[in-house]
N, C-alpha and C positions, 0 to 999 in steps of 0.2 A: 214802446221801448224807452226805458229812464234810467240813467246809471247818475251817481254823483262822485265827483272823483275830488278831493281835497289835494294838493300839491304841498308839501311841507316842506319843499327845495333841495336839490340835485334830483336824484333817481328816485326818491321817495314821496310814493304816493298811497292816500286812503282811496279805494275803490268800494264802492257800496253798489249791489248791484243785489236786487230781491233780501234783502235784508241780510246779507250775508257783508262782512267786511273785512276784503281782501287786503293785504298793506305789501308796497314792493319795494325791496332794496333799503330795507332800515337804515337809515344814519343819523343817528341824534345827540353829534358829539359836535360840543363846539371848535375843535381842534382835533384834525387827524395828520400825525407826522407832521410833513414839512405844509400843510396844508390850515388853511384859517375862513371859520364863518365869516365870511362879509358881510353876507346881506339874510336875511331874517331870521326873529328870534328862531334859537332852538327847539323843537317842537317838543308841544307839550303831555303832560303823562297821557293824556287821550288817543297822542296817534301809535303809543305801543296796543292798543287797543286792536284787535284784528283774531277773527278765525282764521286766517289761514294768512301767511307771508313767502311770497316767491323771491325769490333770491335768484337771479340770471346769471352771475359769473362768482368766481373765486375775489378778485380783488378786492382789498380791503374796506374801500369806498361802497362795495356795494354787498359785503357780506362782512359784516364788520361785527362783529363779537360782543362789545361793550353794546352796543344796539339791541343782539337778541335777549341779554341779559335781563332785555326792561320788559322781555314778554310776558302773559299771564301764561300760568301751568296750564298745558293742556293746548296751547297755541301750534298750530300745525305747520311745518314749514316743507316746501316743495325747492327741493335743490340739485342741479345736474348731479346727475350719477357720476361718483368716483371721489364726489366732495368729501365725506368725512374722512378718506384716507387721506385727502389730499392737505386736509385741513384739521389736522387730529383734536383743537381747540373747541372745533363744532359739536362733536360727542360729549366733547367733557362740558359743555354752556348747557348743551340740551339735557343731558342729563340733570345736570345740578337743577336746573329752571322745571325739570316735567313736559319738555319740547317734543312734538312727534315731527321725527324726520320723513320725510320721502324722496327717495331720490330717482329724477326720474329722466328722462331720452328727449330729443325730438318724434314726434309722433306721439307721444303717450298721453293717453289722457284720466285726470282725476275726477274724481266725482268728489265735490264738495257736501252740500247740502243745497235744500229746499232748491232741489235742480237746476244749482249751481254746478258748472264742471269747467276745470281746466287745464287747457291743453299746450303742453310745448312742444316749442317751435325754435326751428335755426335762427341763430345771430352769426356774424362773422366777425370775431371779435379775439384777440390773444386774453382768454380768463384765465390765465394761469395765477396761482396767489403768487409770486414769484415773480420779478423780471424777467427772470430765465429757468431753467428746469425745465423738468416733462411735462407733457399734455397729458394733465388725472383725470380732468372733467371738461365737459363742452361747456361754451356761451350759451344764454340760450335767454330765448321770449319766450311770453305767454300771451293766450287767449281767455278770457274769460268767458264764460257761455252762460250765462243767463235771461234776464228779462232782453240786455243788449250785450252783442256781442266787441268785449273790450280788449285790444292788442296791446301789451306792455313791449317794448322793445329791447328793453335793456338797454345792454352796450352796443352797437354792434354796425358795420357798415353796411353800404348800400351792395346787395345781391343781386342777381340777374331771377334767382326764383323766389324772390322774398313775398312777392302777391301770392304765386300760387303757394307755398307753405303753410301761409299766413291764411289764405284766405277770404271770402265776406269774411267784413266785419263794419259795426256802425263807428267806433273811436279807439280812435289811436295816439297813444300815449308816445311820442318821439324824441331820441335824446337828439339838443338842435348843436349842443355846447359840449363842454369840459371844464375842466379845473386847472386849467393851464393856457397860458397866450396860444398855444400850441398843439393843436390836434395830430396825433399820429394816425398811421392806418387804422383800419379797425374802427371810426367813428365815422357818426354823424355831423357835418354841420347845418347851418340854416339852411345853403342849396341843393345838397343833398337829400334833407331831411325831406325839402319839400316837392322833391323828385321823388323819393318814396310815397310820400302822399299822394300823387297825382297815381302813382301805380297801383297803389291801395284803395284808392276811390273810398274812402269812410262818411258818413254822414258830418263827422266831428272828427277835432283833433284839438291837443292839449300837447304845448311845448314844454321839457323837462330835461335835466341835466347841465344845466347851465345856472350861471348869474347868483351860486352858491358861496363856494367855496377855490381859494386861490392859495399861491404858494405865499407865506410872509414875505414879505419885503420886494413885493413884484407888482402893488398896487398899480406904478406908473409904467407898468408893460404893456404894451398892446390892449387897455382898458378896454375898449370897443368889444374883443373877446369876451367880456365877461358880462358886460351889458347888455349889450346889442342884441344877442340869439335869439331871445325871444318873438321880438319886434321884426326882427329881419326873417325869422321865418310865417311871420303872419303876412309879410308884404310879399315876399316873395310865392307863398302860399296861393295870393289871391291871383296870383296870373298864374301856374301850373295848374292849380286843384279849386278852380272859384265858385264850385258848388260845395263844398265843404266847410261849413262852421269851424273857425279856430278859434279858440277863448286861448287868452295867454294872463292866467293868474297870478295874485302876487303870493306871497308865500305865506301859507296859511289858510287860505281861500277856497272855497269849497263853492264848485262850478256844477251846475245840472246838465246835463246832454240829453240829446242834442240840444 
């Protein structure tokens, strides 16, 4: 089992896994809204590079438009069903770019390539594009099923069936942070995250969603939020889950697992 996952900061990750290269939750904008790159560069034309891109909620942080725009034609994207209604801007990106949409459930699973396949899974998370408005589409993770088997989590809080949904699996991709001093429901933090892991039992895991991206002018809020997640869920890791390898990379870094 060998997977490589590159982390290119917040939710956005290269997953390589049988030569196939999966990318999740594009964001490669140095500024979104009230929001600013802190900490590493913006990632470079390589990591638009990807067969296939899962996309777990509506929000613009993690289905961000300007992002899919830098796909090559022909790039496949896997997005909760009810998305392109929900997001009319999606049709018109994919269209113009040559993008194959799919949209698809918990439970459902894709077949990639070179017997790659993967599978969504529940998040517990408000995706709506919207602060407010109807529920179009679910949150949602992924598995990836190849040589190793890799869990993206997306957004999403801690569940009482999140093992059994999820599954075996050897690495798991967990959001520890946010973009804000301030977590609402619907997320993970570092003791949470690493309560999930202890219930997930993975061989490996890789901290993600954090330590990005802040609102301007809020540098001196609660900094430790924006810091810290990593670090705090690798310590606090080793006493829930301490058979478990955590690598916690810097941005840009490309880590082999387990």
């Amino acid at each position: 089992m060998a997977v490589e996952i590159t982390w290119w900061g917040h939710a956005t990750c290269t997953v390589e896994d049988s030569g196939v290269r999966l990318l999740t939750d594009p964001l490669f904008a140095r500024r979104l809204a009230h929001l600013r790159r802190r900490r590493g560069a913006v990632p470079p034309p390589e990591a638009a590079v990807a067969d296939v891109v899962l996309l777990s909620h509506l929000h613009s942080d993690h289905l961000h438009l300007p992002s899919l725009a830098r796909l090559a034609p022909g790039t496949r994207l896997l997005v909760p069903r009810g998305s392109r209604r929900a997001v009319p801007g999606l049709a018109r990106v994919a269209g113009l770019r040559g993008l194959r949409v799919t949209e698809v459930v918990p439970g459902e699973e894709v077949d990639v390539r070179d017997g790659v396949r993967v599978r969504a899974v529940s998040a517990r998370h408000d995706g709506r594009r919207l602060p407010f408005g109807p529920h179009l589409a679910p949150a949602l993770g992924y598995v990836v099923q190849g040589a190793a088997r890799t869990y993206f989590a997306g957004d999403t809080g801690l569940f009482d069936t999140m093992a059994e949904e999820v599954g075996p699996v050897d690495v798991a991709l967990l959001p520890v942070g946010g973009w804000g001093p301030y977590l609402g429901p619907g997320h993970l933090d570092a003791g949470r995250a690493a309560r999930a892991l202890a219930e997930l039992a993975p061989a490996a895991a890789v901290p993600v969603h954090y330590g990005t991206y802040w609102p301007i002018g809020m540098d001196a809020v609660r900094p430790h939020e924006f810091h810290a997640p990593g670090e705090e869920f690798a310590r606090r890791a080793g006493r829930l889950a301490p058979k478990v390898a955590v690598r916690v990379p810097d941005h840009g870094e490309r880590v082999r697992l387990p």
